[in-house]
C-alpha positions as CSV (number, residue, x, y, z in Angstrom):
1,X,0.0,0.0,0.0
2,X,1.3,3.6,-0.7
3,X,0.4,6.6,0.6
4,X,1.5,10.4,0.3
5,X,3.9,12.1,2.8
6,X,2.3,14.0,5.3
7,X,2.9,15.1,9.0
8,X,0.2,13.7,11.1
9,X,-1.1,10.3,9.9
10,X,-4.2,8.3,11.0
11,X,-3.5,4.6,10.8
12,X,-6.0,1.7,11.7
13,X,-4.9,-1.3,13.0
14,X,-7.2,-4.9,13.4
15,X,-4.9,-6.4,15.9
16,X,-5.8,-8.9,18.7
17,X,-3.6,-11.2,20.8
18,X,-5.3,-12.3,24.6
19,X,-8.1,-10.5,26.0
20,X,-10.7,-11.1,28.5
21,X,-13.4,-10.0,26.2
22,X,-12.7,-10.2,22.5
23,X,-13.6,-7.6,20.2
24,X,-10.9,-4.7,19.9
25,X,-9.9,-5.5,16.3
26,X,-13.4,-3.9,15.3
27,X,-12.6,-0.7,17.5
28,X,-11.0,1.6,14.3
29,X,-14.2,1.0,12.4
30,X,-15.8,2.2,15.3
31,X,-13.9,5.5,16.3
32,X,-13.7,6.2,12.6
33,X,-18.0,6.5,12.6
34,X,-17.5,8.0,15.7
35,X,-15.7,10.6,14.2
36,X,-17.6,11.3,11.5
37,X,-18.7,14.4,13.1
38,X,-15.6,16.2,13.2
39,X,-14.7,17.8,10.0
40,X,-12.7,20.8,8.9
41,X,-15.5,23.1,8.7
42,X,-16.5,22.3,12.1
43,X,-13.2,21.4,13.7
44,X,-11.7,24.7,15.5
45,X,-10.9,23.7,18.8
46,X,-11.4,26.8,21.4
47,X,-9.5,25.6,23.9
48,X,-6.5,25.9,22.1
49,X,-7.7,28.5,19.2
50,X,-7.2,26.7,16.2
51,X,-8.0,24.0,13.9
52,X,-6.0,20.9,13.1
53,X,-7.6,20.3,9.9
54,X,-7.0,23.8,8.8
55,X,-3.8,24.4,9.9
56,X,-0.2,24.3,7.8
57,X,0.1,21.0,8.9
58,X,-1.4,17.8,6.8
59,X,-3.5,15.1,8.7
60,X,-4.0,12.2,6.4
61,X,-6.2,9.0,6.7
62,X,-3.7,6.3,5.7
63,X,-6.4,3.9,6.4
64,X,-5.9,0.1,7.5
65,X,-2.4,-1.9,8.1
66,X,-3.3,-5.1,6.2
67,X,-2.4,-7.7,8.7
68,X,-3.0,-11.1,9.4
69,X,-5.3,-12.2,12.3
70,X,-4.1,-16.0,12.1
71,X,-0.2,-15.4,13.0
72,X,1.0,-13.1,15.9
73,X,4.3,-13.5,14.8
74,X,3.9,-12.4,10.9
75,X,1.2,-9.5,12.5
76,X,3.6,-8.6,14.8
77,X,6.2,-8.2,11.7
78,X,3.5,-6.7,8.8
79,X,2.9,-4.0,11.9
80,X,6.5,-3.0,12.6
81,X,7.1,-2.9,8.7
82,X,4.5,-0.5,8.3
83,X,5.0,1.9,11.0
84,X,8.6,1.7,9.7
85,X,7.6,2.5,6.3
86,X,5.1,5.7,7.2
87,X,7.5,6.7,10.2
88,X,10.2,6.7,7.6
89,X,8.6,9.5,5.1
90,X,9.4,12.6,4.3
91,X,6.6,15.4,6.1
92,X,4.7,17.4,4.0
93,X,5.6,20.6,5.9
94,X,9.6,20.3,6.1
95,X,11.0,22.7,8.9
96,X,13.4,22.1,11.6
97,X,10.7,21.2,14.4
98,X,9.4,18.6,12.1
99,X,12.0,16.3,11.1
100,X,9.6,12.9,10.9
101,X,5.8,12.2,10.4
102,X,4.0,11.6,13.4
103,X,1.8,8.0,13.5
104,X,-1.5,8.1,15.8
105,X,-2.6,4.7,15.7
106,X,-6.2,3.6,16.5
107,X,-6.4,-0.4,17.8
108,X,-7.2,-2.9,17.7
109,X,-5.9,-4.5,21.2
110,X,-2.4,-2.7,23.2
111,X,-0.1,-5.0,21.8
112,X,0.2,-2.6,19.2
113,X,2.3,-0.5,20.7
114,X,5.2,-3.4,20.4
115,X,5.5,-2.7,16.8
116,X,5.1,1.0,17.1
117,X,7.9,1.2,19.5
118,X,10.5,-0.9,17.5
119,X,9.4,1.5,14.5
120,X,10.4,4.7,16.4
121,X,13.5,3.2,17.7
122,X,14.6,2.8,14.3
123,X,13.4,5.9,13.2
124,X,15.0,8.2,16.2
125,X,17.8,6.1,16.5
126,X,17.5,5.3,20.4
127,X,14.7,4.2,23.0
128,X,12.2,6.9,23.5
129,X,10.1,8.0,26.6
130,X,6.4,6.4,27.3
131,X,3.6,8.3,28.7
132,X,1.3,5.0,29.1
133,X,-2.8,5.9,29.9
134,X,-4.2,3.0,31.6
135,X,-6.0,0.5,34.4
136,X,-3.4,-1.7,34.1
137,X,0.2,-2.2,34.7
138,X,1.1,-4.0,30.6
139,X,4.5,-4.4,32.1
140,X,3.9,-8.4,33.2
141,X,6.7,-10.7,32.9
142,X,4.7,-13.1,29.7
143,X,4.7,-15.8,32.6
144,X,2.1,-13.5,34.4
145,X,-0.2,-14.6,31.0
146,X,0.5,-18.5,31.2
147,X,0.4,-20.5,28.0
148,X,-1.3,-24.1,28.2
149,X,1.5,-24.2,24.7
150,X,4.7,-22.5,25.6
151,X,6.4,-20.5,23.1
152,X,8.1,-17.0,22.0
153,X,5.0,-16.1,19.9
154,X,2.5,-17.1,22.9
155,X,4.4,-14.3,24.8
156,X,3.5,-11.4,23.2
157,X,0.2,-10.2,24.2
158,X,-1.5,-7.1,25.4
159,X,-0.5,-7.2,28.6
160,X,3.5,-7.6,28.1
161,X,4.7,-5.2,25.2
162,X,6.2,-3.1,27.6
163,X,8.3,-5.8,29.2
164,X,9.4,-7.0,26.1
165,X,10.1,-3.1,24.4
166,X,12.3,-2.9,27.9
167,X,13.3,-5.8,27.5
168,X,14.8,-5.0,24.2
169,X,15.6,-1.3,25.1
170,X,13.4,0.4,23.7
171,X,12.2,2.5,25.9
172,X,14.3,5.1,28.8
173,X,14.3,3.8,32.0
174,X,13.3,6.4,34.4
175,X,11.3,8.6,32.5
176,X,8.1,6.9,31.4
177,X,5.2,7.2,33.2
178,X,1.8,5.3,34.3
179,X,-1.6,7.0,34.8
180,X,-4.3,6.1,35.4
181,X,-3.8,2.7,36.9
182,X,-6.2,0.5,39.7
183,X,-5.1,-2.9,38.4
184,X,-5.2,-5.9,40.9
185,X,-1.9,-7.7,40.3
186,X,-0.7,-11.1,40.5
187,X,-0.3,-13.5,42.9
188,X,0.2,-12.6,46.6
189,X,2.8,-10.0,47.0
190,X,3.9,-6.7,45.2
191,X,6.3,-8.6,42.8
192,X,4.2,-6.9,39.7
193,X,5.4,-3.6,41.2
194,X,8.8,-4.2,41.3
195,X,9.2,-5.7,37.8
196,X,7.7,-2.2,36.8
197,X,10.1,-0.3,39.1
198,X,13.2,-1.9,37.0
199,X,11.5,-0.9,33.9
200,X,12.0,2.6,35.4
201,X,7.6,3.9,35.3
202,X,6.4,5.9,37.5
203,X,3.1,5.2,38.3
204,X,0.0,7.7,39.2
205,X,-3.3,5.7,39.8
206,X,-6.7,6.7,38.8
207,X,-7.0,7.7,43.0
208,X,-4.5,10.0,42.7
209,X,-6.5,12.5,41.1
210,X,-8.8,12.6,44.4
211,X,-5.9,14.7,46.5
212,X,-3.6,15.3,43.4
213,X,-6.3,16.4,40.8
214,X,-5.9,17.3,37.1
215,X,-3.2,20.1,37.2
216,X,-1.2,17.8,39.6
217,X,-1.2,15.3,37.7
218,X,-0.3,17.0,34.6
219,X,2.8,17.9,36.8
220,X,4.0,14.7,38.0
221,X,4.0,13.7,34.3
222,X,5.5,16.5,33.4
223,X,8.4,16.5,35.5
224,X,8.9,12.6,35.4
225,X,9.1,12.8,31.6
226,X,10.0,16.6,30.5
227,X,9.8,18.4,27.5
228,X,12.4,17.4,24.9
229,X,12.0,13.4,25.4
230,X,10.8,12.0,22.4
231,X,8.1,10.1,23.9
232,X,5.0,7.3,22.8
233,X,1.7,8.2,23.9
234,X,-0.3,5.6,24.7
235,X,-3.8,5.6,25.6
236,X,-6.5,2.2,26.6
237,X,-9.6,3.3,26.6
238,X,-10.2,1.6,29.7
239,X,-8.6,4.0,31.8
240,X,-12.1,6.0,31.9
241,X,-14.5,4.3,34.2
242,X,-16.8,1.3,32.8
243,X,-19.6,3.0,33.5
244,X,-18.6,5.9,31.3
245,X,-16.8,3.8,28.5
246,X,-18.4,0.5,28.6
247,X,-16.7,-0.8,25.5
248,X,-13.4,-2.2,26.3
249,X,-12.1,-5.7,26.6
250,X,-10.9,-5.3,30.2
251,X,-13.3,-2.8,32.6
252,X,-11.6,-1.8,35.5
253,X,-14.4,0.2,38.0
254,X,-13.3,3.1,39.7
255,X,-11.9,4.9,36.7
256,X,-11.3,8.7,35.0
257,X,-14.0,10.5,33.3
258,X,-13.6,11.6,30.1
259,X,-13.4,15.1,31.1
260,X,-10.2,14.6,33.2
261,X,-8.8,12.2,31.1
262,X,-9.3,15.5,28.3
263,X,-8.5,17.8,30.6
264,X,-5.1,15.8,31.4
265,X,-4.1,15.5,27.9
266,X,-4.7,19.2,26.9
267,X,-2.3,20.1,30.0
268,X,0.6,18.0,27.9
269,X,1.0,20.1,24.8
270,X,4.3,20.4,25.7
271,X,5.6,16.9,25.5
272,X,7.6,15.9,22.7
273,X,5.0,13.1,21.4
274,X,6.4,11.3,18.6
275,X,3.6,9.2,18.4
276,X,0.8,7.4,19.9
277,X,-2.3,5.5,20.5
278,X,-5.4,4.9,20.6
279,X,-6.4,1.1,22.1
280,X,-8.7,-1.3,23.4
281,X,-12.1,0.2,21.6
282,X,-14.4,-2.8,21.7
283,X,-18.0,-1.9,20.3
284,X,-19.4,-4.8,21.0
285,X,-19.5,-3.8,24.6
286,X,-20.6,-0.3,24.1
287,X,-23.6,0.8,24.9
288,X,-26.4,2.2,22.7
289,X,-24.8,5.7,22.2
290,X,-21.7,3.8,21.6
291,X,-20.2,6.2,23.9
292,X,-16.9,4.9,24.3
293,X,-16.0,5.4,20.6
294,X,-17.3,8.7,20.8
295,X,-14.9,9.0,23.4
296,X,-11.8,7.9,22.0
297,X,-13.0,9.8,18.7
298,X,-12.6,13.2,21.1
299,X,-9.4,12.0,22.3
300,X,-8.1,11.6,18.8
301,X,-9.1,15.0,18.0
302,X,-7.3,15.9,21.4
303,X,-4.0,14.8,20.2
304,X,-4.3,16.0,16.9
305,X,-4.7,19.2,18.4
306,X,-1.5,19.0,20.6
307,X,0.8,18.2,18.0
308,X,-0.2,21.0,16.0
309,X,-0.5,23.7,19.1
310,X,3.2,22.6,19.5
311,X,4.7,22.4,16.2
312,X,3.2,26.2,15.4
313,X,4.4,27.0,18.9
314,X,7.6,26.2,17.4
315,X,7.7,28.1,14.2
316,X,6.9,30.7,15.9
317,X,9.8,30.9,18.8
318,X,12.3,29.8,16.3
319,X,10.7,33.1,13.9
320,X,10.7,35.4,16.8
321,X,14.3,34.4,17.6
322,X,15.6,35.3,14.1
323,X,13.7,38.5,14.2
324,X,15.1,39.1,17.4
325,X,18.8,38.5,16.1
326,X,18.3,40.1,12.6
327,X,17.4,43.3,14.9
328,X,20.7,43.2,17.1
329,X,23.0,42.1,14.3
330,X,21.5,45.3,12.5
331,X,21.9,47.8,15.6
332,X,25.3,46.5,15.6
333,X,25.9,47.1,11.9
334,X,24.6,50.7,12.7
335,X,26.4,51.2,15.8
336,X,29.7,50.2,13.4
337,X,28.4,53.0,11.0
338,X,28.5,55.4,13.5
């Protein structure tokens, strides 16, 4: 499949490995209707005052990564390939703040992010920061998912793409981040926590927000991860409550609502996201309004937003900053004359 070069891509992905409830691979069909709404002449976001879809930047709709759903191996390899291949292109707006395409992905099931991650280390040349939205830990040892039929393949799943990027370096240990989480963990002791620990998260549960609330949060992650980091944002839907996104594969109670979860991402504009995520979208589970596609629709449109808000923010200092030393080098030039 070919597609033009553009900055911000949109790339669907059918993927499922384990799951409690199946039914994530059908999730980009359903955030794409979801979307269907948003459009360019109805797409200025006043929060931020502009619109994505208007703006000098180009978001294009790559559409769906052909992959197989008999083989988690060969998926696992048709997915890397073509984050590698659309990672790999040249933007459509070339400037200095924009060096490489930026991929948001909508899943299909977490493991996704495997893939995605061995793209960008390729692509930036080094293991990148993860900002990881989420009820659960998906940094299990693959022992943590038993296999009645042992084997490499059987341990990658949605739950232990993290260990394994770690694993394999691909990802900074010491400045990725949780949030979100309220997973119960395996076992009878805290040995989940400390495999996370040595992958270097920190971690910021969905109580948090009770005595820390939005801003804090926003903080934490913030200071834990910086502003120059090239970093993966990914987001499982079922970080949000159940009750508020029914349609995920594994509902955690006791979640965010979408407005936080919103509110949080708006206060990280100034990340360096390279990438990210959208996962775990299952509409069979959704309810009539299918609400939680309409969620993760709002979140894409969220992101979207970010990435441009920061790449004109950009331009703009770096234009300012040449103004500003055109203006002295001329005073000097006068001050010579004189």
């Amino acid at each position: 499949m070919s597609f033009p070069p553009s900055q911000k891509n949109l790339v669907d992905v059918h993927c499922l490995t384990r799951i409690s409830f199946p039914g994530a691979r059908f999730g980009p069909r359903a955030i794409r209707a979801a979307s269907a709404r948003q459009t360019s002449f109805r797409g200025f976001n006043h929060r931020r005052g502009l619109n994505p879809y208007t703006s000098p930047y180009t978001i294009f709709d790559c559409g769906d990564i052909p992959i197989t759903p008999f083989d988690n191996a060969l998926a696992l390899h048709q997915m890397t390939s073509a984050f590698l291949e659309l990672g790999s292109r040249t933007p459509a707006l070339i400037h200095s703040t924009n060096p490489k395409p930026k991929l948001l992905t909508l899943g299909g099931d977490h493991s996704i992010a495997l893939p995605a991650l061995r793209a960008l280390n390729k692509i930036y040349g080094g293991p990148i920061a993860v900002l990881h939205f989420d009820a659960h830990l998906d940094t299990w040892h693959p022992a943590k998912y038993p296999s009645f039929w042992k084997s490499a393949q059987s341990d990658f799943t949605h739950g232990s793409m993290f260990w394994i990027a770690s694993n394999e370096g691909l990802i900074i240990n010491g400045s990725s981040a949780h949030a979100g989480l309220r997973t119960r963990l395996a076992g009878d002791g805290w040995d989940d926590f400390e495999d996370d620990d040595r992958q270097g998260f920190l971690r910021i549960s969905s109580d948090d927000i009770d005595e820390m609330g939005t801003l804090g949060i926003i903080s934490s992650i913030i200071d834990r991860i910086g502003t120059e980091i090239p970093t993966y944002l990914s987001l499982d839907i079922d970080v949000l409550d159940p009750g508020l996104c029914p349609g995920t594969g594994t509902p955690e109670p006791g979640g965010w609502t979408s407005r936080e979860v919103i509110k949080i991402l708006r206060g990280l504009e100034s990340l360096n996201v390279v990438g990210a995520d959208i996962v775990e979208v299952a509409p069979a589970y959704d309810g009539a309004g299918e609400q939680t596609a309409l969620v993760a629709a709002q979140v894409a449109f969220e992101i979207l937003t970010s990435w441009v808000g920061r790449g004109l923010g950009e331009i703009e200092k770096i234009e300012d900053e040449t103004k500003a030393k055109d203006k002295m080098e001329n005073s000097e030039d006068q001050r010579n004359e004189l």
